[in-house]
C-alpha positions, -999 to 999 in steps of 0.1 A, spaced: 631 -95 -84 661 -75 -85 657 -43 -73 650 -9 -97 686 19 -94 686 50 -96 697 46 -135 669 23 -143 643 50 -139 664 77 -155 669 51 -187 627 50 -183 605 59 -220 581 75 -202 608 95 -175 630 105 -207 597 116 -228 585 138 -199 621 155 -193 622 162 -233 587 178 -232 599 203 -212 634 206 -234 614 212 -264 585 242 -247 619 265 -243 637 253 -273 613 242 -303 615 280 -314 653 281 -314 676 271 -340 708 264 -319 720 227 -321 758 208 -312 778 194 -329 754 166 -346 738 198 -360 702 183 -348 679 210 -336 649 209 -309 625 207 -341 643 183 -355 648 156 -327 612 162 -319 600 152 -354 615 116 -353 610 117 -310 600 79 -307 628 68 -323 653 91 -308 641 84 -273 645 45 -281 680 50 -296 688 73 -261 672 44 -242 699 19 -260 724 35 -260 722 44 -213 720 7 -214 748 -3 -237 771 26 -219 765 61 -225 789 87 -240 791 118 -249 793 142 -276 823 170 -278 803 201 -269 801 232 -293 816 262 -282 806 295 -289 828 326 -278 805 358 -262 831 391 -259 827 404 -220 824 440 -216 860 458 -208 880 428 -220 894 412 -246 886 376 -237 856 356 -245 831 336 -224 831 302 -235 794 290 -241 791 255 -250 765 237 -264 751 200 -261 738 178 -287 701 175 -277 701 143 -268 729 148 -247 710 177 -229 679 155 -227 699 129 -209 720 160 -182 685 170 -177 675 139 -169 701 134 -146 696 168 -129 661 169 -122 663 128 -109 689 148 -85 676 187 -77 653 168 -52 680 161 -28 698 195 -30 689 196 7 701 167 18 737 175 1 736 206 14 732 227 -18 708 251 -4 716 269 21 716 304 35 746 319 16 741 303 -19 716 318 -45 713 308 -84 701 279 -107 677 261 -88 649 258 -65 642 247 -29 621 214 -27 591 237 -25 594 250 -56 606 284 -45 632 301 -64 662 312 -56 676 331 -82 689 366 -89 658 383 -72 662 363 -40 699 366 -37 696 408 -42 664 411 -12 687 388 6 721 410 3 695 441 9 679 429 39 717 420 52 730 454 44 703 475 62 722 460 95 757 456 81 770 484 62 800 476 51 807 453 21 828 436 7 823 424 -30 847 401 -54 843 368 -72 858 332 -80 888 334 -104 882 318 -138 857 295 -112 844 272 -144 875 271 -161 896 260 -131 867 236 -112 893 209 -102 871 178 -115 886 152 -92 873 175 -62 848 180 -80 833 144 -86 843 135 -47 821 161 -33 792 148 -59 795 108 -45 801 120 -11 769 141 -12 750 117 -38 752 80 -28 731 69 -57 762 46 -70 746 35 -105 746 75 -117 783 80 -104 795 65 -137 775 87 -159 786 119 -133 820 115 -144 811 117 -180 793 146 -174 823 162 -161 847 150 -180 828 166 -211 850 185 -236 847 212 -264 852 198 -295 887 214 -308 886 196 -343 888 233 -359 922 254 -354 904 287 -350 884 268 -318 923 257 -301 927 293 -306 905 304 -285 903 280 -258 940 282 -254 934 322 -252 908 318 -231 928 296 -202 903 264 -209 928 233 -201 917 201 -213 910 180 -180 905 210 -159 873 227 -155 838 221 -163 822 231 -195 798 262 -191 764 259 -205 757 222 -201 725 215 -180 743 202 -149 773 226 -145 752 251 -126 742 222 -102 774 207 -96 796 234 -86 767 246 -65 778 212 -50 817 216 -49 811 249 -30 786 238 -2 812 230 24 827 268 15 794 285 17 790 262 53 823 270 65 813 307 60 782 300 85 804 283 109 822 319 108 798 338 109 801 355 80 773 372 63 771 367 27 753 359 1 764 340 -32 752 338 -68 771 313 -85 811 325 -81 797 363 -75 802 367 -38 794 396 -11 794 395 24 784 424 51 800 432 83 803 460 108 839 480 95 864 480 76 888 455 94 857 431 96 862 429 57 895 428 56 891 394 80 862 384 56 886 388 26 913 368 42 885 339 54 867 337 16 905 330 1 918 305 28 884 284 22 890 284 -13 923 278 -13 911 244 2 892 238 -34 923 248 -50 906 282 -65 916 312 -57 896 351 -50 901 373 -82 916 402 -61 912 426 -90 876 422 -86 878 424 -44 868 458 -34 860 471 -2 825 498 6 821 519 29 785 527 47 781 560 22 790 540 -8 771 519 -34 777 488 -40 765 472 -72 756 433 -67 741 417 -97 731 443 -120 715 466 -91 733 493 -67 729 486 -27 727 518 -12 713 536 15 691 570 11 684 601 29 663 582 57 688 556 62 667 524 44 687 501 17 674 514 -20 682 487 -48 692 512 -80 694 504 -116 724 525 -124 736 552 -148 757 528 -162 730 501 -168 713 524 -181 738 532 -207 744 500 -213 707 492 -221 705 523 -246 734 510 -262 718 477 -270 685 489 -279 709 518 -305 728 484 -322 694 482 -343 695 514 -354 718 503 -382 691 504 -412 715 487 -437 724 458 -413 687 449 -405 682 453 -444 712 430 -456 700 406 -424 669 400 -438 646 419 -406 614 427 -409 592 454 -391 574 424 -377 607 406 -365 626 438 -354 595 448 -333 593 412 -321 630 411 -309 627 449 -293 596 435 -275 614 407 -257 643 428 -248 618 455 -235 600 424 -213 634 409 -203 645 441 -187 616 446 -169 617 414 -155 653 419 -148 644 450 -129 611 444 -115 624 447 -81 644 477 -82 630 509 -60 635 528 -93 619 500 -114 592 531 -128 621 556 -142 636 524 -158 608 515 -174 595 549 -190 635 549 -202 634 510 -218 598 523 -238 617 555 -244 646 533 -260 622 509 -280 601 540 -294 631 555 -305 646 529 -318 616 519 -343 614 556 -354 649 560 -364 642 526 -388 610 540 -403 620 571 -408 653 562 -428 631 534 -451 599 556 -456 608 591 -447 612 618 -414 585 635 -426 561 609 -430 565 600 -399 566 632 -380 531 635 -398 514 603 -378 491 608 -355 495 596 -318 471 563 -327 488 557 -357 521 560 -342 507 532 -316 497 510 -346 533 509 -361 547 503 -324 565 541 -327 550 546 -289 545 521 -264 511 517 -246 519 521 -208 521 489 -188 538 502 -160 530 482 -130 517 496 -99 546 509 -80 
């Protein structure tokens, strides 16, 4: 009997239906789809038959789909981060692929004690944004000094014949090399003039890079970089990494300048480079803001992780962009939606900032925003003074004021 590979059990009915269950509990309430314009709802009404039709076409050679961009505007710049966005049955079959593989991330070295983000230990344990701040915190409290900067354009300049080596080298599972490459090789679909536009704006090169927002590209530049972050071990240098946002910890000033000078020679060897506007050098008295928080030490000498001033602004700013009556008018809102939408923005930041030392300022100030927020709409459709007049319960009813849910602190 010959024996079963690696891409016989990812080509498997009942392996593919179990992998698209999980698609479909996060997506069958979103109406985001590629470039086959198929939604989550949509492939899940005719599943059988799509899963038979996936099933075909592994067997027969797989390819896939140009992926749909859509351009998000980064704060302080003019260029766009490149989002792009599989056809679900291409996303069924990179998920398929990546959770047949996120059991071996030890074995290939992926996890480690310098890289954070996208994926979790064989235990289960995460290791995502909360784990990689505690873990820069706990570092600090003995190191001071820091030194903070990030990858270059990393996605957009991944050098996919690197790239695929460091995958087979680390993955010897030869029947899924084949399908690998595809994955890497994936490009945006550039069919409309407006789309070369902005991908030529943006620095994405045909051939270079790989695509953000596919299900595997997290995973597989974890990959390229585990022989950086292991070099860095081998150096002692103590950092921690989320994705391409890197800081590491040391004793003075000229330990960070070495650091700096170590992080660019190892990724020179990946032919990426440090973004040296972004490299900045702190000082024991300074904060240091590492994913969203501030690292910084108080009056008694213990590391504090902040939610800033600016975050803070930043937040009030997004909660005010629904102030616009007019907009959530001509948008077709409705009290129930816009309270619905607030509500997860209000449960996302908290989750966001759960572990900050301040966590209980920044919540009173998120409630503050959503209350606020609501009352400007209702008092423009039915009136100021009506709803100055409202009493504190009936103000609760209409989700003016926010019932306190603060945690325990």
């Amino acid at each position: 009997m010959k024996q079963q590979t690696a891409f016989d059990k990812i080509k498997n009915y009942g392996y593919l239906h179990e992998v698209w269950k999980d698609i479909y509990r996060r997506a069958k309430n979103k109406t985001s789809s590629g470039v086959d314009r198929i939604t989550a709802r949509q492939f899940q009404d005719n599943l059988s038959d799509n899963l038979h039709k996936t099933i075909k076409e592994l067997k027969g050679g797989y390819s896939f789909l140009p992926l749909k961009a859509v351009g998000i505007e980064k704060p302080s710049t003019k260029k766009l981060r490149i989002i792009c966005i599989p056809t679900m049955r291409d996303r069924l079959v990179q998920r398929a692929l990546l959770q047949f593989m996120e059991p071996y991330s030890t074995s290939m070295g992926i996890i480690n004690q310098i890289s954070f983000g996208f994926f979790r230990d064989p235990s289960g344990r995460k290791r995502g944004i909360e784990e990689a701040r505690d873990a820069a915190k706990k570092i600090r409290q003995q190191y001071p000094w820091a030194v903070k900067t990030d990858i270059k354009s990393f996605f957009d300049c991944i050098p996919r014949d690197k790239m695929f080596r460091q995958i087979t080298k680390s993955f010897r599972c030869r029947s899924l090399h084949g399908i690998i490459q595809a994955v890497i090789d994936c490009e945006i679909d550039i069919s409309q003039p407006r789309m070369r536009r902005i991908c030529r704006d943006n620095g994405i090169v045909r051939g270079r890079g790989l695509r953000q927002g596919m299900p595997l590209s997290p995973f597989f530049s974890n990959i390229l970089l585990k022989d950086f972050d292991r070099n860095l071990a081998k150096r002692g240098i103590r950092a921690v990494r989320y994705a391409d946002d890197i800081i590491a910890f040391a004793s003075s000033r000229e330990e960070c300048e070495n650091t700096k000078t170590v992080l660019e020679n190892h990724l020179n060897e990946l032919d990426l480079d440090l973004n040296r506007e972004k490299t900045k050098y702190y000082a024991p008295n300074e904060g240091v803001e590492f994913l969203g928080l501030e690292l910084c030490f108080d009056t008694s000498g213990q590391i504090r992780l902040l939610v800033t001033n600016d975050q803070l602004s930043k937040i009030k700013q997004r909660f005010a962009e629904f102030h616009d009556v007019d907009r959530l008018l001509g948008e077709n809102y409705t009290a129930f939606k816009l309270h619905d939408i607030l509500g997860s923005m209000r449960a996302g930041y908290r989750t966001a900032y759960g572990i900050a030392d301040n966590r209980k300022d920044v919540y009173s100030s998120i409630d503050r925003c959503l209350s606020k927020c609501m009352d400007v709409v209702f008092s423009r459709i039915i009136g100021a003074d009506v709803v100055q007049r409202l009493t504190s319960s009936e103000r609760c009813f209409m989700g003016l004021t926010q019932k306190d849910s603060t945690p325990s602190v």
